[in-house]
C-alpha positions as CSV (number, residue, x, y, z in Angstrom):
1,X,0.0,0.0,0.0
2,X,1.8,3.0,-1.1
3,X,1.1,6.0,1.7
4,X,3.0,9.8,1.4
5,X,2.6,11.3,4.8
6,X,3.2,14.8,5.3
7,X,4.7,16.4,8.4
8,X,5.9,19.7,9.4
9,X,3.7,22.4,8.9
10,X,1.7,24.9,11.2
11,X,1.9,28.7,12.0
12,X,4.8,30.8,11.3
13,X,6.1,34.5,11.4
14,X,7.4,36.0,8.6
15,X,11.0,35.8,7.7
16,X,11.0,32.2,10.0
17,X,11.6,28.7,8.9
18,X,9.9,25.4,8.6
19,X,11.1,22.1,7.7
20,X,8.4,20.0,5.8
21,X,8.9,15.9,5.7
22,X,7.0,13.3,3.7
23,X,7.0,10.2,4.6
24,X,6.8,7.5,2.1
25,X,6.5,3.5,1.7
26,X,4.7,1.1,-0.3
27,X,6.9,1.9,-3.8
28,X,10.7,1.9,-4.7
29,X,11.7,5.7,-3.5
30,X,15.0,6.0,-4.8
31,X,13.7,5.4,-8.2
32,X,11.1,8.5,-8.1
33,X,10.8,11.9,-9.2
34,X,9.9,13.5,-5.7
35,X,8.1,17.1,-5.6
36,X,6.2,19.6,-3.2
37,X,3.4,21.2,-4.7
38,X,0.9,24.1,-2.8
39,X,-2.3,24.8,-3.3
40,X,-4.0,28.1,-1.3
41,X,-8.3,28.2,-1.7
42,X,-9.7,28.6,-5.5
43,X,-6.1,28.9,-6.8
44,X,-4.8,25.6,-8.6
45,X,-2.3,23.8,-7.4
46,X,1.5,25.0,-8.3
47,X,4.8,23.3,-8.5
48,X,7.3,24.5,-5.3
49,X,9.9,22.2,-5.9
50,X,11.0,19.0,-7.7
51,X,14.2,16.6,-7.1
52,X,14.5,13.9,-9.3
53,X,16.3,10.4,-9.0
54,X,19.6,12.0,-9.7
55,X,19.1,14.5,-7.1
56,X,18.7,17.2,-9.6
57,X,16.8,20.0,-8.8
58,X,13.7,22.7,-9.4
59,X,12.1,25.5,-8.0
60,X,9.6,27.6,-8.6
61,X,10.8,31.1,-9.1
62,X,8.7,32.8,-6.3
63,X,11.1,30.0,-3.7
64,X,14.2,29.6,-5.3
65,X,17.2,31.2,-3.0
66,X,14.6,30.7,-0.4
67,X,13.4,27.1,-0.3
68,X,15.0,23.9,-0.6
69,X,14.3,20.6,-1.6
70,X,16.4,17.4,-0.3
71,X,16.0,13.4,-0.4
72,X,17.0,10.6,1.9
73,X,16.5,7.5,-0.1
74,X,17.4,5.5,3.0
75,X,14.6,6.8,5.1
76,X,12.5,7.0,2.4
77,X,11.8,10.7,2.9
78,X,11.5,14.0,1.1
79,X,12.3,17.6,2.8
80,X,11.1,21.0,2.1
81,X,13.2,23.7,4.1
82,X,11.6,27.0,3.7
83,X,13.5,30.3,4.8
84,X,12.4,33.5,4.9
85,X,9.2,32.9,4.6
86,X,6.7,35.4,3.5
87,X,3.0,35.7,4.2
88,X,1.9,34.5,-0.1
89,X,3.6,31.1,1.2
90,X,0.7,30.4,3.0
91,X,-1.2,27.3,1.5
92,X,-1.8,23.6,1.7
93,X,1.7,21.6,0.8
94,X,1.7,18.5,-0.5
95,X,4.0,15.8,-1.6
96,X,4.0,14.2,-4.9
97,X,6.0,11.2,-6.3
98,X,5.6,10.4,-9.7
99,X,8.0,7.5,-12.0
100,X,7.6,8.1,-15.5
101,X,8.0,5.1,-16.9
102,X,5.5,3.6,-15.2
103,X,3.7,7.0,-15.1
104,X,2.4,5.5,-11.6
105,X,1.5,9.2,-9.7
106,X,0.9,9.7,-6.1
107,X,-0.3,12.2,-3.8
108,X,0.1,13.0,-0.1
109,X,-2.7,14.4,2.1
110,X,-0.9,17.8,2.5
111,X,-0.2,20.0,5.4
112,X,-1.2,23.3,5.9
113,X,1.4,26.5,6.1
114,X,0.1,29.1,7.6
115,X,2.4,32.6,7.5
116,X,1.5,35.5,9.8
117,X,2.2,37.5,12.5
C-alpha cells in the first residue's frame, strides 16, 4: 500500500523557517521523481519544488534562493526547508512522487502553512 505522509507544517512568522517531511513507503523511492506542490483556496495547485532520482533540482521562481528541496533514499523521505518565509507562502503543501516510466503518480494528504504575525 503505497502512503506519502506529510509532516511539518503549522503557523509561522514571517521571515522564520519550517522544515516540511513526507514520509513514504509502499513503492521503490529512490527510483522516483519527488516534488512539493501548494495549493491556497480557488487557486490551482503550483509546482514548489521537484528533485529527481539523480538529485537534480527545481524551483519555482517565487522559492528559489529561499526554499530547498532534499531526499534521503534511505529513510524514504523527502524535505522542504523554507526560509524567509513570506505571508503569499501560506497554502496547503503536498508531496508528490511520480516515476515516469510507469507513469504510476501519487499524492500525499498535504499540510497546511500558515504565515502571519
Amino acid at each position: 500500500q503505497v502512503q506519502l505522509v506529510e509532516s511539518g507544517g503549522g503557523l509561522v512568522q514571517p521571515g522564520g523557517s519550517v522544515r516540511l517531511s513526507c514520509a513514504a513507503s509502499g513503492f521503490t523511492f529512490s527510483t522516483y521523481a519527488m516534488s512539493w506542490y501548494r495549493q491556497t483556496p480557488g487557486e490551482e495547485r503550483e509546482l514548489v519544488a521537484l528533485i529527481n532520482s539523480a538529485e537534480g533540482t527545481t524551483y519555482a521562481g517565487s522559492v528559489k534562493g529561499r526554499f530547498t528541496i532534499s531526499r534521503d533514499n534511505a529513510k524514504n523521505t523527502v524535505y522542504l526547508q523554507m526560509n524567509s518565509l513570506k505571508p503569499e507562502d501560506t497554502a496547503v503543501y503536498y508531496c508528490r512522487a511520480y516515476y515516469f516510466v510507469t507513469r504510476n503518480d501519487y499524492w500525499g494528504q498535504g499540510t497546511q502553512v500558515t504565515v502571519s504575525s
